[in-house]
C-alpha positions in Angstrom: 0.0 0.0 0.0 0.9 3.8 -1.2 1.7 5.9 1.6 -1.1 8.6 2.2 -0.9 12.1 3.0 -3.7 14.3 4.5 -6.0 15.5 1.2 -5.0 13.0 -0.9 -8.0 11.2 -2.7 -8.3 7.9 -2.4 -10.4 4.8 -3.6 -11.1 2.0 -0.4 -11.9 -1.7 -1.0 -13.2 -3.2 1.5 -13.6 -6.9 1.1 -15.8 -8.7 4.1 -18.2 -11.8 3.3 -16.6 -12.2 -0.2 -18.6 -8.8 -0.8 -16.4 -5.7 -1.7 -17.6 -2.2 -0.8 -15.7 0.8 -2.5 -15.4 4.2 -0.6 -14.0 7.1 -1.9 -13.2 10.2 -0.8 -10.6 12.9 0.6 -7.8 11.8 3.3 -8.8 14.4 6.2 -5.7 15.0 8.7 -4.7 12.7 11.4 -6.1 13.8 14.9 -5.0 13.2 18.4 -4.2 9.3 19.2 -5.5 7.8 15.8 -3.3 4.4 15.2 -1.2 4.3 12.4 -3.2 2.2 10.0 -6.5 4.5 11.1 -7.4 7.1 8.4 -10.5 9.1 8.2 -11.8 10.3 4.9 -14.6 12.9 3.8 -17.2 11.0 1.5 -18.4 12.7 -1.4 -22.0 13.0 0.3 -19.9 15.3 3.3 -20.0 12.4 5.7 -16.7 10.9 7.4 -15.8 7.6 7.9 -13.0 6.4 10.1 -11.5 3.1 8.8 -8.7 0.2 9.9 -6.4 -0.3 7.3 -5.8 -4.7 7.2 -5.6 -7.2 5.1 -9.0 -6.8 4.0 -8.3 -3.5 3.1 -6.7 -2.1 -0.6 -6.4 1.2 -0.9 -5.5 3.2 -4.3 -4.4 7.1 -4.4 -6.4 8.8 -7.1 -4.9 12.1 -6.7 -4.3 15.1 -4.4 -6.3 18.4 -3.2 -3.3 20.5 -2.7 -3.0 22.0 1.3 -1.7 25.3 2.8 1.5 24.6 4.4 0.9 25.4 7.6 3.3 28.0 8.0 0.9 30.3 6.1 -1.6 32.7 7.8 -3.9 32.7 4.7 -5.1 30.0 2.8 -4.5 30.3 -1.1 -6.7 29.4 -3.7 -5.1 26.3 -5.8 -7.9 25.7 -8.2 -7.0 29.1 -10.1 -11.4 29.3 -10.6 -11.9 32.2 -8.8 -9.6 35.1 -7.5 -12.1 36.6 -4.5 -11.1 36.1 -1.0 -13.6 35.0 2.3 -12.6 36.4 5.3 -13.8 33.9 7.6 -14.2 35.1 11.4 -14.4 32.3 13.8 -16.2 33.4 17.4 -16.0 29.9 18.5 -19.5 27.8 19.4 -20.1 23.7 17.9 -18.7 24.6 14.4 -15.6 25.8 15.9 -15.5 22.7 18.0 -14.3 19.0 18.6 -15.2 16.5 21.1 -12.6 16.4 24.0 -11.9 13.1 24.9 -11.2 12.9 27.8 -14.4 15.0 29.2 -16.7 13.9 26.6 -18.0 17.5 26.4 -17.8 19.5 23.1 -16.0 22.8 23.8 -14.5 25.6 21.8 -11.2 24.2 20.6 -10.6 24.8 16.4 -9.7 27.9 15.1 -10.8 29.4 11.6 -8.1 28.0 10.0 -7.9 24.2 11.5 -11.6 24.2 9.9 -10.7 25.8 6.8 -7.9 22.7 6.1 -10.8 20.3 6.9 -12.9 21.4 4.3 -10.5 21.8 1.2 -13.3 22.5 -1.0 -13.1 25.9 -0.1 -10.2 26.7 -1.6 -12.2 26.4 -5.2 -14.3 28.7 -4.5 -12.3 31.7 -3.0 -9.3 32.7 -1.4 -9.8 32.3 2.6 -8.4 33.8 5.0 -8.7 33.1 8.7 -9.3 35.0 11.9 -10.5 34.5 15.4 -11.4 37.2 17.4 -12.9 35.2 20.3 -13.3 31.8 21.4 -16.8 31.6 23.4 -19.6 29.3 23.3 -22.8 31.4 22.2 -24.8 31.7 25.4 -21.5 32.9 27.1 -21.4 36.2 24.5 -22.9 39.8 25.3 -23.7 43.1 23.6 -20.5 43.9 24.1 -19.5 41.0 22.2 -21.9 42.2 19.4 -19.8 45.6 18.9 -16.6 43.9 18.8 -17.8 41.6 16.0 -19.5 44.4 14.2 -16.3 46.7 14.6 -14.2 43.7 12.8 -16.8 43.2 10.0 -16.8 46.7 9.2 -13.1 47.4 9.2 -13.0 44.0 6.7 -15.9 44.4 4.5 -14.5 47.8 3.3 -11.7 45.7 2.3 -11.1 46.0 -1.5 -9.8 42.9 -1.8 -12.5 41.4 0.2 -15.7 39.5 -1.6 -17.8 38.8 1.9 -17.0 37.6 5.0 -18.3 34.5 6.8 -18.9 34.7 10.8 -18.8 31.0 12.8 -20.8 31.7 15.7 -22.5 29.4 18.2 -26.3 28.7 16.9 -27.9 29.1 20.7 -27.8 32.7 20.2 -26.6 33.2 17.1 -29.9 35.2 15.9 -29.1 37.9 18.3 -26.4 38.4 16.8 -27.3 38.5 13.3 -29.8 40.8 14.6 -27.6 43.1 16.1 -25.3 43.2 12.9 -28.1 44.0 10.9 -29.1 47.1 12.5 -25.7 48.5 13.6 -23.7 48.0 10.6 -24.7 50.7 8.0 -24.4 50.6 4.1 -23.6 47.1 3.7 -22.8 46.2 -0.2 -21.2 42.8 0.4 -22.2 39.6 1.7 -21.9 39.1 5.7 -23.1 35.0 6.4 -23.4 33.8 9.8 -22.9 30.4 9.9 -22.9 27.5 12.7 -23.1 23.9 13.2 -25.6 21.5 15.5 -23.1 18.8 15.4 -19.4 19.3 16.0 -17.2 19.0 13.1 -15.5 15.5 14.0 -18.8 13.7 14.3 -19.9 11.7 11.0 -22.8 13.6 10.8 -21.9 17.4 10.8 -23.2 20.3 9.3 -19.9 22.1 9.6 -18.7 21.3 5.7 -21.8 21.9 4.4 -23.0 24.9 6.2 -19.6 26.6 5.0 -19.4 25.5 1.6 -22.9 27.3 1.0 -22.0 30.3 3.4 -18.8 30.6 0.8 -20.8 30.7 -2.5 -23.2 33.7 -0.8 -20.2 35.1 0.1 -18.8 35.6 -3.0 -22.7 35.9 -4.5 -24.3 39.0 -5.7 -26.1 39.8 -2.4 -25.6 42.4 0.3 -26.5 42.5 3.7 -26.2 40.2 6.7 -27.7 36.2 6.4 -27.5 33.3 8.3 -26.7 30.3 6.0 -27.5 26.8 7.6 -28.9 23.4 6.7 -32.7 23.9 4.5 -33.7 20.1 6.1 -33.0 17.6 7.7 -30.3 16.1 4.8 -27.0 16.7 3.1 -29.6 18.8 0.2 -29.2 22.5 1.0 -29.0 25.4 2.5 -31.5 28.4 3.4 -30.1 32.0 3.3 -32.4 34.0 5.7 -32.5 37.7 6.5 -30.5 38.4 9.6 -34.0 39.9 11.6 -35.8 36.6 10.4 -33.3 34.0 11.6 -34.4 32.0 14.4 -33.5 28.7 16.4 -36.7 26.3 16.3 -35.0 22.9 17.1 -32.6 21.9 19.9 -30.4 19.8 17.6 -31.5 19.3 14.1 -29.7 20.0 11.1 -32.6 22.4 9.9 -33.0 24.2 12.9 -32.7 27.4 11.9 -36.2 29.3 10.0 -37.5 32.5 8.6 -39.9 33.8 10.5 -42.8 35.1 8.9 -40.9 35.5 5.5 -39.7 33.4 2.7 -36.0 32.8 2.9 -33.8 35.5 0.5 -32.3 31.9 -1.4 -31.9 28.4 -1.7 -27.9 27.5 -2.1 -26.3 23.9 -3.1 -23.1 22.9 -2.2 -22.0 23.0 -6.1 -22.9 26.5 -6.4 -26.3 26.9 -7.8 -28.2 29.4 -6.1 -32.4 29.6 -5.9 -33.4 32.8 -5.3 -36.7 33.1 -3.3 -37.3 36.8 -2.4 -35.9 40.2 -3.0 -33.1 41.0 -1.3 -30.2 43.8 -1.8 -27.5 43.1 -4.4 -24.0 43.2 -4.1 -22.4 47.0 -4.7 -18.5 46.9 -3.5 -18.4 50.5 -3.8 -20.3 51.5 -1.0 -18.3 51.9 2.5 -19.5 50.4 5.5 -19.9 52.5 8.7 -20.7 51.3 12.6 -24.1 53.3 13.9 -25.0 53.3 17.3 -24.7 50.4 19.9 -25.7 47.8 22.5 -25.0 49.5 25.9 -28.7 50.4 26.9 -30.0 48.0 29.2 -33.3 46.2 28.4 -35.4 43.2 29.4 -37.1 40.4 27.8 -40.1 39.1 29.6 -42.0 36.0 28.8 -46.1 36.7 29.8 -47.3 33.1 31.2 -50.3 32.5 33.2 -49.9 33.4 36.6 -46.9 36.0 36.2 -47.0 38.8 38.8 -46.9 42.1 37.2 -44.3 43.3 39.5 -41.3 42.1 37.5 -41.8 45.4 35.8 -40.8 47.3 39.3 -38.1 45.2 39.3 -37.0 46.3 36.2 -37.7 49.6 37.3 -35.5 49.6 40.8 -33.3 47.9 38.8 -32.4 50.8 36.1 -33.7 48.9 33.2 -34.2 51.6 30.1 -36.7 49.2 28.2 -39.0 46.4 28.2 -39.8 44.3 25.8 -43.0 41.8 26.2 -43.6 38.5 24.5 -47.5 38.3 24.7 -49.9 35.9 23.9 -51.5 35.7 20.8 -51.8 38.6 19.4 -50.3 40.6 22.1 -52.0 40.0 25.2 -50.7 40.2 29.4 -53.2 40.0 31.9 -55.4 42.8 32.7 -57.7 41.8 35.3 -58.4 41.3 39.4 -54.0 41.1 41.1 -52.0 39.9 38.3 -53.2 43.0 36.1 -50.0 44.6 34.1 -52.7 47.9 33.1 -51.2 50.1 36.5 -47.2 48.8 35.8 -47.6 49.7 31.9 -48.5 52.9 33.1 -45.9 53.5 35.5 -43.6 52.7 33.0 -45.3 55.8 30.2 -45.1 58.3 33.1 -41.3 57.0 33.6 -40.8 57.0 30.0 -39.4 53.8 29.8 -40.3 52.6 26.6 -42.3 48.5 26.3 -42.3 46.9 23.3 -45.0 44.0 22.8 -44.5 41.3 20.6 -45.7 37.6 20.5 -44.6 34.3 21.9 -46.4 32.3 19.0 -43.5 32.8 17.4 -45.3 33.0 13.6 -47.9 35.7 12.6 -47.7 39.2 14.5 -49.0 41.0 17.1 -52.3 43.4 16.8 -53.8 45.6 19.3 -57.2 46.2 17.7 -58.7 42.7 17.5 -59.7 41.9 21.7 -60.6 45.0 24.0 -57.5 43.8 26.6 -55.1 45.0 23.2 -56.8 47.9 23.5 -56.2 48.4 26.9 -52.8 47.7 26.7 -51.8 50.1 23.8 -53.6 52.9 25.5 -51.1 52.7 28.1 -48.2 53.7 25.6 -47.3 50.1 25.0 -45.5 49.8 21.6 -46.9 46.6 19.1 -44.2 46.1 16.5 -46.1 43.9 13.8 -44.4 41.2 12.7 -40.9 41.3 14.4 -40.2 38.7 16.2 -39.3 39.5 20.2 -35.3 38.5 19.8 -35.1 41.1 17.2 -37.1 43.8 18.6 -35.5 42.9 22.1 -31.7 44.0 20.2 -33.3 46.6 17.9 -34.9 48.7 21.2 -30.9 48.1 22.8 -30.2 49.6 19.2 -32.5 52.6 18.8 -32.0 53.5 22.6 -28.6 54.5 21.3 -29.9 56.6 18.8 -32.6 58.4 21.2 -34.2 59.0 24.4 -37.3 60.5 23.2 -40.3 58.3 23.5 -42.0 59.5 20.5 -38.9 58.9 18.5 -38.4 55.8 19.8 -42.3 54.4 18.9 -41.0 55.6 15.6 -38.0 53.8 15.3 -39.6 50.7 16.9 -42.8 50.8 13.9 -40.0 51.4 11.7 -39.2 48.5 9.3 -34.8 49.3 9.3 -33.3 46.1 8.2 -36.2 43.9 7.0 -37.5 43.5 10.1 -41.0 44.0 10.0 -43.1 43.6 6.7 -46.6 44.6 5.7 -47.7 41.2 5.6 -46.7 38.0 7.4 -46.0 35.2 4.6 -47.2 31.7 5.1 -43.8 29.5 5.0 -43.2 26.2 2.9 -39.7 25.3 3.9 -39.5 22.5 1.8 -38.6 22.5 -2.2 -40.9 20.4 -4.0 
């Protein structure tokens, strides 16, 4: 047998029961403790396999993906196909991680780079180049975090040489963050494509490879703006690109966890490139210059309305100096309003304070109207704010946004009602996230 090297291609026989099964695939890079006649290859379908090299075993080099010596700092492009580069910016979360062994937890362990040579295919679309800012699992990450991101986009994007960048983030809270980059970086003419993973990168079945090949092709696509790019189902098929303001997290650990909420997805992407486009969205202009407007530092609250909540969580927002409120309602916007646990006398408290509340909906899909059932009613005569259609993670970073931008009440209802970064739409769009 040949000797093999990491990213050589390679043809397996595997003879067992006088039945032979062929494998073939990409030699990925030896990890921590693997034997010597272990290797681990990277199917065509995206899937690994680990396999012991015996006497059963034939193996036959077909060729060679060239690597990146590992001195460099920036991957180049071998293919010669395309001459745009991918910043990708790694934040940490599952698709910048690896099973530890010796815990048997995932944590934050690759950088950009150790999953840029894991998935060589990048290298025929674009030129990457790696960076990691931070290492943190998602729900570990603040608004603070947010600026410091959006600071390092911006200084990039404007980048001549520069096609789009790709951000790996933890998926817990990754739509907070695209969120936040939606409506604090201004003028964006490139693509900006969040991506992350529900299964770590070493496991057989991850959605690291094929998360960031699609990211890559946005990247370097004619769209502008910020997306998240993750798995369209529950399969190696594709990707959806969704709006930044309409990503959100609707599954624990599927593949496909990640929706549009109340609107179509901007695209459909494949792994070899093709690219469905399924509503309007900006298109790529390089010459416009990306600027950083406003930030996170206000403090605000998210409150979930259940059955039996006592109405004096909003004093303890008050005592506690929060400068907003943001309510996910029932239905179509609805808190209590009757006998001890009414929130009528605290909404009110909060209008003569001038601390702005902001109701949206917990159902998730449709949006939020105050002139269907009289308790609405009630509750936007108080001063409360309904935003429409925006879902309450977005409108929960958007009020942390526009309290940036102003103190004024009035200005702030206006902001809020305001559709900035495709937040909130006329019409809420029944969803069919399937192709047929």
């Amino acid at each position: 047998m040949e000797s093999l090297k990491p990213y050589d291609t390679v043809e397996v026989k595997i003879k067992k029961d006088n039945k032979i099964t062929t494998i073939s695939g990409i030699v990925m890079p030896k990890e921590e403790g693997d034997a010597k006649n272990e290797i681990c290859i990277r199917m065509e379908n995206g899937y690994k396999i680990g396999l012991i090299l015996d006497k059963n075993t034939t193996v036959k080099k077909t060729g060679h993906v060239k690597e990146t010596p590992a001195t460099e700092t920036k991957l180049e492009n071998t293919s010669g196909k395309n001459n745009q580069k991918i910043l990708f910016i790694s934040t940490g979360g599952t698709i910048a991680s690896k099973i530890d062994y010796k815990t048997g937890a995932v944590i934050a362990k690759f950088t950009a780079r150790e999953l840029e040579e894991k998935v060589p295919q990048l290298k025929e679309i674009a030129r990457p180049e790696a960076k990691t800012i931070f290492s943190e699992m998602s729900e570990n990450l603040t608004p603070k975090h947010w600026e410091i991101i959006a600071k390092e986009i911006a200084s990039n994007l404007n980048r001549n040489d520069i096609a789009g960048i790709i951000l790996m983030h933890g998926t817990d809270t990754l739509g907070y963050t695209a969120s936040a980059l939606s409506f604090i970086l201004k003028d964006i003419g490139k693509p900006v494509c969040i991506v992350g993973a529900q299964r770590s990168s070493d496991r057989g079945s991850s959605d690291t490879f094929m998360n960031l090949i699609c990211a890559s092709h946005v990247a370097v696509g004619n769209f502008a703006g910020v997306f998240c790019v993750m798995h369209a189902n529950t399969d190696d098929d594709y990707c959806a690109v969704i709006k930044g303001t309409r990503a959100r997290k609707m599954h624990s650990s599927r593949r496909d966890a990640f929706k549009s909420i109340n609107e179509k997805p901007v695209a459909f992407v494949w792994e070899n490139g093709k690219i469905k486009s399924i509503s309007k969205s900006k298109k790529r202009d390089n010459n416009l210059k990306t600027t950083i407007a406003g930030n996170f530092s206000s403090d605000v609250m998210l409150i979930k309305t259940y059955p039996g909540l006592n109405p004096n969580v909003i004093d303890f927002a008050i005592k506690n100096s929060i400068q907003g409120i943001v309510i996910e309602g029932t239905g179509l916007g609805h808190t209590c309003t009757v006998r001890k646990n009414n929130f009528l006398p605290y909404f009110k408290k909060c209008a003569k304070l001038k601390i702005p509340v902001i109701m949206t909906t917990q159902t998730v899909y449709g949006r939020t109207n105050p002139n269907v059932y009289s308790a609405a009613r009630y509750i936007a005569e108080t001063g409360v704010i309904y935003v429409e259609d925006c879902i309450s993670e977005t409108a929960y970073v958007k009020l942390r946004w526009v309290l940036s931008q102003t103190k004024d009440i009035k200005e702030i209802e206006k902001l809020m009602k305001e559709n900035v970064a495709g937040e909130i739409e006329e019409r809420s769009e029944i969803i069919d996230y399937e192709m047929k």
